[in-house]
C-alpha positions in Angstrom: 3.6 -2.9 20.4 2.8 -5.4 23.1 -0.6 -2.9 23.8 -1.2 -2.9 20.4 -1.2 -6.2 20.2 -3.3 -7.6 22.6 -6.1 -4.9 21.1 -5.6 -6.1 17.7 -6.3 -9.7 19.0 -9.3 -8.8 20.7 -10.7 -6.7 18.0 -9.8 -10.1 15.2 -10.4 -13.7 15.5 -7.0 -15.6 16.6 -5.5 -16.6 13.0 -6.2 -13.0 11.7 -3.2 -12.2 14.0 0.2 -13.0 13.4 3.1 -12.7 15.6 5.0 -16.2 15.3 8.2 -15.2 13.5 8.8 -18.4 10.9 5.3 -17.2 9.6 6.2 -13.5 9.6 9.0 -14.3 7.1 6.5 -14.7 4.7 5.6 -11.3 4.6 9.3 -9.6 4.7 9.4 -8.3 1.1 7.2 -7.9 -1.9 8.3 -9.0 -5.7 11.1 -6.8 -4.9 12.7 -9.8 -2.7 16.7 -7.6 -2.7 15.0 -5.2 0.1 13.5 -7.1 3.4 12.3 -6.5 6.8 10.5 -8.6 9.3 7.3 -6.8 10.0 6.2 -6.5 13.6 3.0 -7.9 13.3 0.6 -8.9 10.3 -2.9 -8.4 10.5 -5.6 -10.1 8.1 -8.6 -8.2 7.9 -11.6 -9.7 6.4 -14.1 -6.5 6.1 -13.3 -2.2 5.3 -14.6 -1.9 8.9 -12.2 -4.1 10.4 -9.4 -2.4 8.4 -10.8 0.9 9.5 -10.5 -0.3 13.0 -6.7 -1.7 12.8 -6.1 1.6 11.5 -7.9 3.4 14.2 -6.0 1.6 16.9 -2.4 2.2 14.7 -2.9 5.9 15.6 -3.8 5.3 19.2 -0.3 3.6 19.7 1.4 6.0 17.5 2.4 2.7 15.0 3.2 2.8 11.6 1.2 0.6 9.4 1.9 -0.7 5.4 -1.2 -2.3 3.3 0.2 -5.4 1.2 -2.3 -7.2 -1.0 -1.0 -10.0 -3.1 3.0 -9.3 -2.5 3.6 -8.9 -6.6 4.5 -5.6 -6.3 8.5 -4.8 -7.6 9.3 -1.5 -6.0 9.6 -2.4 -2.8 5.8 -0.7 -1.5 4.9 -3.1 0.7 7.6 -3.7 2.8 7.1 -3.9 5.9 8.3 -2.1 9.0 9.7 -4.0 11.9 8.1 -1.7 14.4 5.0 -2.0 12.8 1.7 -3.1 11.7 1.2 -4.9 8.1 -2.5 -5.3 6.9 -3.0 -8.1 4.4 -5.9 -7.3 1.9 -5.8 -10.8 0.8 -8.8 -12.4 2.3 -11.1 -9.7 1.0 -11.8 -11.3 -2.3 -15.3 -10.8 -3.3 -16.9 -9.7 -6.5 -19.4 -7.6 -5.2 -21.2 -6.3 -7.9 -21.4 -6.8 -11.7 -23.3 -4.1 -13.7 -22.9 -4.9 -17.3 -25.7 -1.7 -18.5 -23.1 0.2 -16.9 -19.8 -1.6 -17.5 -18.6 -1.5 -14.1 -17.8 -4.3 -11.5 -17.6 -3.6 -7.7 -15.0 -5.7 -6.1 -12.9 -6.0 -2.5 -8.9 -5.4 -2.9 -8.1 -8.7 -2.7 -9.7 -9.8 -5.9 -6.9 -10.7 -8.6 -6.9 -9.0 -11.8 -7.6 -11.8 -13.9 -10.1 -12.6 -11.9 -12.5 -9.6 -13.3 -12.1 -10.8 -16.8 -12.9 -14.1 -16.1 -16.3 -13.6 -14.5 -17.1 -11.0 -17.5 -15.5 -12.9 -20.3 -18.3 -14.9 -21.3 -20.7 -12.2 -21.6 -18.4 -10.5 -23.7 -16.3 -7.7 -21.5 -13.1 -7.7 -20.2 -10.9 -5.7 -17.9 -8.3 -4.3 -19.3 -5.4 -2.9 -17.7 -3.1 -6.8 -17.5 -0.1 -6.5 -15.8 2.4 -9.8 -16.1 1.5 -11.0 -12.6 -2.5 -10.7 -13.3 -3.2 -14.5 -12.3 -2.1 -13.3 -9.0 -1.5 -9.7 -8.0 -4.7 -7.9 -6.4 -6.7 -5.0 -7.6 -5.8 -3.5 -4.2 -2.1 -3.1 -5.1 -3.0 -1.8 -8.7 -4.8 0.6 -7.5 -2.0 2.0 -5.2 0.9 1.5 -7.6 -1.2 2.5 -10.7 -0.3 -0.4 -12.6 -0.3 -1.1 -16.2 0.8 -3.7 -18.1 1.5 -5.0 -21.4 -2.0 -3.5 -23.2 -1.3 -0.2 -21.3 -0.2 1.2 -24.9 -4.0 1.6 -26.1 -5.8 1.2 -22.6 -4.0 3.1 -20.8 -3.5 2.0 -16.9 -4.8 1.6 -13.7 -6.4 5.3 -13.3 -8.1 4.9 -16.1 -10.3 2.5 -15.3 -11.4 3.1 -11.6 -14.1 5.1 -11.5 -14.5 5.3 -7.2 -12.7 3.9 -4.7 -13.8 3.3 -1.0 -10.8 4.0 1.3 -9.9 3.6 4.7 -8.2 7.1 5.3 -4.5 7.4 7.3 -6.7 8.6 10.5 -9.2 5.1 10.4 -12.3 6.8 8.8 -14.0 5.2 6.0 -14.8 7.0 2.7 -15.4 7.4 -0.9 -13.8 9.0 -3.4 -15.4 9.0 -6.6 -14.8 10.2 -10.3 -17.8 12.2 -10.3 -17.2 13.9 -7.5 -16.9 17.9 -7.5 -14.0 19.4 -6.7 -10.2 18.5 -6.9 -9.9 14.8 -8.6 -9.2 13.3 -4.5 -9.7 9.8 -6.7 -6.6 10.5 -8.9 -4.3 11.5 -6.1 -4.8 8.0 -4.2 -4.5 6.2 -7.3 -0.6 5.4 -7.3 -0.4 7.1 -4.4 1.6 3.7 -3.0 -0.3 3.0 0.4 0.5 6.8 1.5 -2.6 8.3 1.4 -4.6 5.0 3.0 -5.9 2.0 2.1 -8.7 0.5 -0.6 -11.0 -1.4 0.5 -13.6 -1.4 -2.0 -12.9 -0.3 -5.6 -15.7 0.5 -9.0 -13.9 -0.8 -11.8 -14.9 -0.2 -15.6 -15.6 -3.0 -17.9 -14.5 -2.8 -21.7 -16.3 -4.7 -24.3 -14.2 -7.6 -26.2 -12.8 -6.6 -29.7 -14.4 -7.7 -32.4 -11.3 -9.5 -34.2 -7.2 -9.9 -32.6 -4.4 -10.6 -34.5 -1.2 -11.4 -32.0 2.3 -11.8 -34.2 5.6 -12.1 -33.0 8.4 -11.1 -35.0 12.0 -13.1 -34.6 15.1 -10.1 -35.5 18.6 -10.9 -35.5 19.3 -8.0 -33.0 17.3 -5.7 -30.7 18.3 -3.1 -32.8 16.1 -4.0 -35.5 13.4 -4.5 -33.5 14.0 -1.1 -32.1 13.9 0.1 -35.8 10.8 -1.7 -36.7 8.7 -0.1 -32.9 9.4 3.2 -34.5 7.9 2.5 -37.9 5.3 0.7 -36.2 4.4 4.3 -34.5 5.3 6.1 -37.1 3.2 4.7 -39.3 -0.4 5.7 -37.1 -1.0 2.3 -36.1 -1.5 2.0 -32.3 -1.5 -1.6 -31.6 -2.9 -3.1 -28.2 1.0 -4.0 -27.1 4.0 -3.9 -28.4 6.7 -6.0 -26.2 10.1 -6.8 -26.8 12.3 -9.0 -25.0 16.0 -9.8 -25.8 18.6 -12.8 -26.3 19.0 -13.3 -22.6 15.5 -12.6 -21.4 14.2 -15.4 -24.1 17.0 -17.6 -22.7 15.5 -17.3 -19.4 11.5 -17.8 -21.0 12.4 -20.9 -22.8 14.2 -22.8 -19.3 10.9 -21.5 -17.8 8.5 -22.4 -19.3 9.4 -23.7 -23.1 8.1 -20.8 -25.4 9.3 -21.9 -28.4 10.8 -18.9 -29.8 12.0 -19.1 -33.0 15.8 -19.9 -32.6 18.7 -18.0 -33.0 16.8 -14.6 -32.3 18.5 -11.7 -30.5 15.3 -10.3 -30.2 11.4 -11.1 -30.1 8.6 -8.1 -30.9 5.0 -9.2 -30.2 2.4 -7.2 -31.6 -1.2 -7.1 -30.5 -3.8 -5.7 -32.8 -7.4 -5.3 -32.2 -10.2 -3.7 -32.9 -13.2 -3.8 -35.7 -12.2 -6.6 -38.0 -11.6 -4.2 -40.9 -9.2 -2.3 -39.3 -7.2 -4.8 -37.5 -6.5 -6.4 -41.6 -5.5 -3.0 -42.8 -3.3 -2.2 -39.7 -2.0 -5.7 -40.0 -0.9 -5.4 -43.9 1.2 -2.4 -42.8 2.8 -4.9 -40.3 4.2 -7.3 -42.1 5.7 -4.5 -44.6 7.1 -2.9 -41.6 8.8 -6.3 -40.4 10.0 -7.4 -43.6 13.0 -7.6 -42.4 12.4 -10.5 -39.2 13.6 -13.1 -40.2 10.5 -15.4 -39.1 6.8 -14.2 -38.5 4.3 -16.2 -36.9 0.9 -15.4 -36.5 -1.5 -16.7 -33.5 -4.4 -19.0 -35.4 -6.6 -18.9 -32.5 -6.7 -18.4 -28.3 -4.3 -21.3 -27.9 -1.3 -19.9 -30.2 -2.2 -16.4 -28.9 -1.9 -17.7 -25.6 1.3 -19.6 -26.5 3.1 -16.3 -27.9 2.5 -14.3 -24.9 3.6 -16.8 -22.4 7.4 -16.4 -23.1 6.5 -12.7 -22.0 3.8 -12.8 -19.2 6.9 -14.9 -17.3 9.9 -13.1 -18.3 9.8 -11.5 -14.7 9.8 -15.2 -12.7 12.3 -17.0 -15.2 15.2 -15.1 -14.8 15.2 -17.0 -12.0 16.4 -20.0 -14.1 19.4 -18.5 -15.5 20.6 -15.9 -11.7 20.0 -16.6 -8.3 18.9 -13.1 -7.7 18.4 -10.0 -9.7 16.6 -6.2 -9.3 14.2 -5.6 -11.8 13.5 -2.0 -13.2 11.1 0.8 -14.5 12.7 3.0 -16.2 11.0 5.1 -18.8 12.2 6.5 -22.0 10.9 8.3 -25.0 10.6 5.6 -27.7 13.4 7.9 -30.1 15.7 7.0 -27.6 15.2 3.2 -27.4 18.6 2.5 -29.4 20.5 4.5 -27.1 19.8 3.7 -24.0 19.8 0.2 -24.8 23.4 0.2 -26.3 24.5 2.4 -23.4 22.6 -0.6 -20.8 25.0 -3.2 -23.0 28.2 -0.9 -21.9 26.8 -0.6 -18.4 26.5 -4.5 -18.1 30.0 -5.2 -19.9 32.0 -2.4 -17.6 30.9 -4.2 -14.1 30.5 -7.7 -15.6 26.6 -7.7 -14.4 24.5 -9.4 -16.9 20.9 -7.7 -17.6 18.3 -8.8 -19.5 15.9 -6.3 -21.4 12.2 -7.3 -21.6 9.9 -4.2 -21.9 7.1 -2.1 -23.4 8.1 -0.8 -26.5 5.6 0.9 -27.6 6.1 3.5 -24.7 9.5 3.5 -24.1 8.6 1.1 -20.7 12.0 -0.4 -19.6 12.2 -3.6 -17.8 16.2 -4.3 -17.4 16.5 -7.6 -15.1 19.7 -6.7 -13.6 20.9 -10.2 -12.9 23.5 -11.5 -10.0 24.8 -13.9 -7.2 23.7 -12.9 -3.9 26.3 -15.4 -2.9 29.1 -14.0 -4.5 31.2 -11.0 -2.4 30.0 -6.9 -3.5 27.8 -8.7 -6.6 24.6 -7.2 -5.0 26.9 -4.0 -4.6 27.7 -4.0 -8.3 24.0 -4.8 -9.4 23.0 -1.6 -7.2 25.0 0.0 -9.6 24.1 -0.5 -12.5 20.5 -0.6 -11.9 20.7 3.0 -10.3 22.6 4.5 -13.8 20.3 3.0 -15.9 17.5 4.7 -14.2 20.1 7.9 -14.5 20.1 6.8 -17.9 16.3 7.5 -18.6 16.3 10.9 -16.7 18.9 12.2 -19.1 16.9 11.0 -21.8 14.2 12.9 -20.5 12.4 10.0 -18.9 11.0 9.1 -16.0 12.4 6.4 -13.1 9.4 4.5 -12.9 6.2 3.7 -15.7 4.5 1.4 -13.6 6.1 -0.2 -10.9 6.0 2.5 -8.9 8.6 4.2 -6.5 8.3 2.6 -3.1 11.9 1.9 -1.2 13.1 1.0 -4.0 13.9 4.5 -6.4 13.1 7.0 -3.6 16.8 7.9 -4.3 16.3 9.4 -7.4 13.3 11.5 -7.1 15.8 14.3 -6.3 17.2 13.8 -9.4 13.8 14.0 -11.2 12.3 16.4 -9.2 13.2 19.9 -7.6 12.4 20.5 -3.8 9.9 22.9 -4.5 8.3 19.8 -6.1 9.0 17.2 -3.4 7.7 19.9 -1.1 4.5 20.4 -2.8 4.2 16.5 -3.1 4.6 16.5 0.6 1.9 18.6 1.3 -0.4 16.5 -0.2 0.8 13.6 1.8 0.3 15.2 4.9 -3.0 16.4 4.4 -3.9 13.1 4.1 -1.9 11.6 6.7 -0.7 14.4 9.3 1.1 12.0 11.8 2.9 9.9 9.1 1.8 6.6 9.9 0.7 5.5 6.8 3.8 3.5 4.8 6.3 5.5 6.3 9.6 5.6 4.1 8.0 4.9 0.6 7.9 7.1 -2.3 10.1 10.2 -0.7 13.7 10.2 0.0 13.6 12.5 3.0 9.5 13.0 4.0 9.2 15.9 6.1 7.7 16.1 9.5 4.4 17.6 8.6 4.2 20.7 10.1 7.8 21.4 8.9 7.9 24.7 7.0 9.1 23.6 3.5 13.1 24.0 2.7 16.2 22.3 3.7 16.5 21.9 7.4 19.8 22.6 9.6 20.3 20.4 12.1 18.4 17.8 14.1 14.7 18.4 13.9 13.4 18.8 18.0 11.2 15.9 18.1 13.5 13.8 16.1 15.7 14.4 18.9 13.7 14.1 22.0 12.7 10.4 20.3 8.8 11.5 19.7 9.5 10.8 15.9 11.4 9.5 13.3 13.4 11.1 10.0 13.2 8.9 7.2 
């Protein structure tokens, strides 16, 4: 590492380079702050050449390396590795190219989300794919976790709005991989491929144009089960709205110390609805609504930007203001199919009661997207233990429902547990072989995604015993 080091420094200028340890605390975890580790060193790149160069001299030393952009991410993806080398995206934040004709942007990693929208929005465009953290989190790490966010219900996520992606492959070359290309879809691999299969340095977004008319409402129930009720109408009527959120009694609790809401009182549960579209069909689809809700006990109805604004901040900081209301807590990403809503949810109430863990439910309705905020004290003795718990069976929960264990988050350290549980070997094997025909020496975010990566070069199936090189201390089982 000490080699490493020194040829890092010379390649970077000085404060590009960061060994002091107070400073490398910043960079121990991601969103995700239960798991932590101290990386060995942080690099921040300002160019794809000079990330293609730290990457270059990673494989020279035999060091592992993570990507992190903004941090926001909830799985655990970025974090670090104490023997290792952490590039920061961060400082490579420039809009490179806006082509309206086209509806594309060009932009480095490090640009925020928001950011794309707000050098479009005046011209008419937007970007659509807004997950909570969009002020902050980078296109970088939504390209590598696939993000979505709350308009993923009509928009669909990440994926479907890159059209090419430069990348700065596990072995330090630098390429493109673009939709048009021939061939196996390379680009929709490394998409939420989690910082396995390299790193973005340059990405093509696509540009949608702004609806004609939006109608945002938010509907007050006396439980989450009537909101449940009224999501499934809402589907079941043909109406596809833009979003359709839900957040509980506890998770408005935590919204209103935050960051004063103003949700109607009393509520055990909020649905906002988003509606857009040609103005004609937004009405029509919005008459249906309020039949569908007639049984909310309040429904208010954004007036303009500012109220609209107004109704989805109680939800865009659901994620930070449980922090008023728990010292810690693990947030999920459990999926479920929207049928199945009641259940799960009544079985997560049962969960929470039996090991006297509170959780709070805020989540994508409209896709069965859970976001359980598993809340505890770090301080208090096998709490953390406890919260483990329960976050783990309500993931179990969503498999037996014939879910998935993560809609957007991604896997990272965080779930790699339960891909077994999701997934046969003969699938984790095929996965595998992906992985390592992109990166043959596993260097590139060692320990994310799998529960037990192979050595590429394994044969695939179960292995007795202690592989050789394991052994002789030339690599590492994970």
């Amino acid at each position: 590492m000490d080699k490493l080091v020194a040829a890092l420094r010379s390649l970077l200028p000085g404060d590009s380079v960061i060994t002091d340890p107070v400073r490398l605390r910043t960079y121990e975890c991601d969103g995700l702050t239960y798991h932590r580790a101290t990386p060995g060193v942080v690099v921040l790149p300002a160019t794809a050449e000079q990330v293609a160069q730290v990457v270059r001299l990673c494989n020279e030393h035999g060091v592992p390396f993570v990507a992190r952009g903004s941090g926001t991410g909830l799985s655990g993806g970025a974090l670090p590795r104490e023997d290792g080398v952490l590039i920061v995206t961060s400082r490579m934040r420039a809009i490179l190219e806006i082509d309206l004709p086209n509806r594309r942007a060009v932009v480095e990693p490090g640009v925020t989300n928001l950011a794309i929208t707000e050098a479009v929005r005046d011209r008419g465009y937007y970007y659509a794919p807004d997950p909570s953290s969009q002020q902050v989190c980078s296109i970088g790490g939504n390209v590598a976790e696939n993000s979505g966010g709350a308009h993923c219900l009509k928009y669909g996520f990440t994926v479907n709005h890159v059209e090419a992606c430069e990348i700065v492959t596990p072995d330090g070359d630098l390429v493109t991989l673009d939709r048009l290309d021939a061939g196996y879809d390379l680009l929709g691999a490394f998409i939420g491929s989690e910082g396995t299969l390299g790193i973005a340095t340059k990405v093509t977004v696509r540009l949608s144009r702004a609806p004609e008319a939006v109608t945002t409402v938010l509907a007050a129930f006396e439980s989450i089960e009537q909101g449940g009720l009224a999501v499934s109408a809402i589907i079941g009527a043909g109406i596809v709205p833009a979003a359709i959120e839900m957040m509980d009694a506890l998770a408005i609790e935590a919204a209103e110390a935050a960051v004063a809401c103003s949700y109607p009182e009393g509520a055990g549960a909020v649905l906002i609805v988003e509606l857009d579209g040609p103005a004609a069909e937004v009405d029509l689809q919005f008459a249906q609504l309020q039949e569908i809700c007639a049984n909310a006990f309040e429904l208010r109805v954004a007036a303009g930007a500012a109220e609209r604004a107004a109704i989805w901040k109680g939800r865009k900081s659901a994620f930070a203001a449980v922090g008023r209301i728990s010292p810690a807590y693990i947030v999920q990403d459990g999926v479920v199919p929207r049928t199945s809503l009641p259940a799960v949810l009544a079985a997560i109430d049962r969960l929470s009661a039996e090991h006297g863990i509170r959780v709070a439910n805020v989540f994508h309705a409209g896709d069965g997207n859970l976001h359980p905020l598993v809340l505890f004290d770090d301080e208090e003795p096998g709490a953390g233990e406890r919260a483990e718990v329960v976050s783990g069976a309500i993931l179990d929960l969503c498999i037996e429902h014939g879910g998935s264990i993560t809609g957007e988050h991604g896997v990272g350290v965080d779930k790699s547990r339960y891909m077994t549980k999701m997934f046969s070997a003969d699938d984790l094997d095929t996965m595998q072989l992906v992985r390592c025909a992109f990166d043959p020496r596993g260097l590139a975010n060692p320990g994310k995604v799998f529960p037990t990566p192979r050595l590429c070069g394994e044969v695939p199936g179960v292995r007795k015993g202690v592989h050789p090189l394991v052994e002789s201390g030339k690599a590492e089982q994970f």
